[in-house]
C-alpha positions as CSV (number, residue, x, y, z in Angstrom):
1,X,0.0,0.0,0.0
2,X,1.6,3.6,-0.7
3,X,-0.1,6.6,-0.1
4,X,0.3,9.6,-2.4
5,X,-1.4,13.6,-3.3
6,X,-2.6,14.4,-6.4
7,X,-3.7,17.7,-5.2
8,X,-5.9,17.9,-2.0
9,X,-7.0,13.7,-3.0
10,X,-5.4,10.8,-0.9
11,X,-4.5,8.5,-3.7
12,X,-3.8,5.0,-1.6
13,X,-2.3,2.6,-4.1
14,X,-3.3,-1.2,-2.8
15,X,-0.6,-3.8,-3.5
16,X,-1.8,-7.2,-4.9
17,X,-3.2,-8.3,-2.1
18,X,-6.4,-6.5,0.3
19,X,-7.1,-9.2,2.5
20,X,-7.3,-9.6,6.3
21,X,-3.2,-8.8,7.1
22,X,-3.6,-5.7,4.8
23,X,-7.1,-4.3,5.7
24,X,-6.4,-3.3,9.7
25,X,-3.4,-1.1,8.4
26,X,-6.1,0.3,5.5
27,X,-8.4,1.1,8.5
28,X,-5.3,2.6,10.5
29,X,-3.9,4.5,7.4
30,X,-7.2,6.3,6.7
31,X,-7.6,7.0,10.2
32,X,-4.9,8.8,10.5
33,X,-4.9,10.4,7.1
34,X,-8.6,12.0,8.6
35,X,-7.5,13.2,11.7
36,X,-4.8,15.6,9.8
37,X,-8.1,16.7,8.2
38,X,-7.5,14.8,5.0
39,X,-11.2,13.7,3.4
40,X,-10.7,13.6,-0.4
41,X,-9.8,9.7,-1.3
42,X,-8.8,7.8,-4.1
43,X,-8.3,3.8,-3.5
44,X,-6.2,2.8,-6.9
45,X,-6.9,-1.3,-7.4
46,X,-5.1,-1.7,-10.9
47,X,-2.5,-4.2,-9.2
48,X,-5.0,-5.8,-6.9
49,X,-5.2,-8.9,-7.5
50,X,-7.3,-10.3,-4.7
51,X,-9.5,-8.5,-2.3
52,X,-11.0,-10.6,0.3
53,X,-14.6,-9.9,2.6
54,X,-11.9,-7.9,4.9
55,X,-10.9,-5.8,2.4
56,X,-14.6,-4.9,1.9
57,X,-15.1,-4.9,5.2
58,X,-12.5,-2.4,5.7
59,X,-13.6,0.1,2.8
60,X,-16.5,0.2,4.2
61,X,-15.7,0.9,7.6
62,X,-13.0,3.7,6.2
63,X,-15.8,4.9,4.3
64,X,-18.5,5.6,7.0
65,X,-15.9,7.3,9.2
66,X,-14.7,9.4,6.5
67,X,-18.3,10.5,5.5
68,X,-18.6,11.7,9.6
69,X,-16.0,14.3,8.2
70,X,-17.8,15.1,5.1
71,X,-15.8,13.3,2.7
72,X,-15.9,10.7,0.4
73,X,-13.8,7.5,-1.0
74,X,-13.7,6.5,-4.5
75,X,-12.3,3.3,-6.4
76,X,-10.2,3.6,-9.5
77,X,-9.1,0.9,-12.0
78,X,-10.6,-2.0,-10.1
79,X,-9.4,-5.4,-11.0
80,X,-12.0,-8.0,-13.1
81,X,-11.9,-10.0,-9.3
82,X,-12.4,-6.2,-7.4
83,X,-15.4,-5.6,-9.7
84,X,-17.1,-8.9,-9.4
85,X,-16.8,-9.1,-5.8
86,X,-18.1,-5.1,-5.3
87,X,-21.1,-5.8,-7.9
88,X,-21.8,-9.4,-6.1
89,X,-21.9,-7.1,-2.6
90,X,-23.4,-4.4,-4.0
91,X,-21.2,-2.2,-2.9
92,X,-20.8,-0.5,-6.5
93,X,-24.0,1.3,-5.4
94,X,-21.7,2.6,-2.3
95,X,-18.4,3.0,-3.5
96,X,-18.5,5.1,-7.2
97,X,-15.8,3.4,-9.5
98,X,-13.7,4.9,-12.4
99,X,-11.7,3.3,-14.9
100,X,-8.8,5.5,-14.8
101,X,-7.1,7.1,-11.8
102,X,-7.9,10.6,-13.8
103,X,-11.1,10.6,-14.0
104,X,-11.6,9.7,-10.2
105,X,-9.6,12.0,-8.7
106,X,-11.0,14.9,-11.0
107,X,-14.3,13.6,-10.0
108,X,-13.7,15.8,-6.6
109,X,-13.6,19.5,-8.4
């Protein structure tokens, strides 16, 4: 997971893997992105390969607390396994996906 700007959006690039080692230090990450009063995100999936119930357990979890402060979390470039699994759990009707990491993070002007 690496965590850059693109502006005033949080662009949190997942590793292969979003599973149950990597989705408490998601949770952690965005927590303390929030409290230094960051609320514009951008989770980039190209190179996800696998996310796991944890991982969606963890998005949404991230994604409630960051809606407390009046932002918002997007997805970008989500794998074939990332978009399956979000349209089998319906949580492409939560989380708004993009297919480029352009288009999401200009979605926030």
């Amino acid at each position: 997971m690496e965590v850059s700007n693109i502006g005033e959006v949080v662009v949190i690039t997942m590793g292969e893997l979003f599973d149950a080692v990597v989705a408490p230090q998601f949770k952690n990450k965005i927590a303390d992105l929030v409290k230094e009063s960051h609320v514009k995100f951008v989770v980039d999936m190209q190179d996800c390969r696998l996310i796991d119930s944890s991982g969606c357990g963890a998005l949404v979890a991230s994604l409630r607390m960051v809606e407390k402060n009046k932002g918002d979390i997007k997805i970008a470039r989500p794998s074939p396994q990332a978009r399956d699994l979000f349209e089998l759990t319906r949580l492409h009707r939560v989380l708004e996906m993009f297919e480029d990491l352009d288009g999401a993070v200009r979605s926030y002007a």
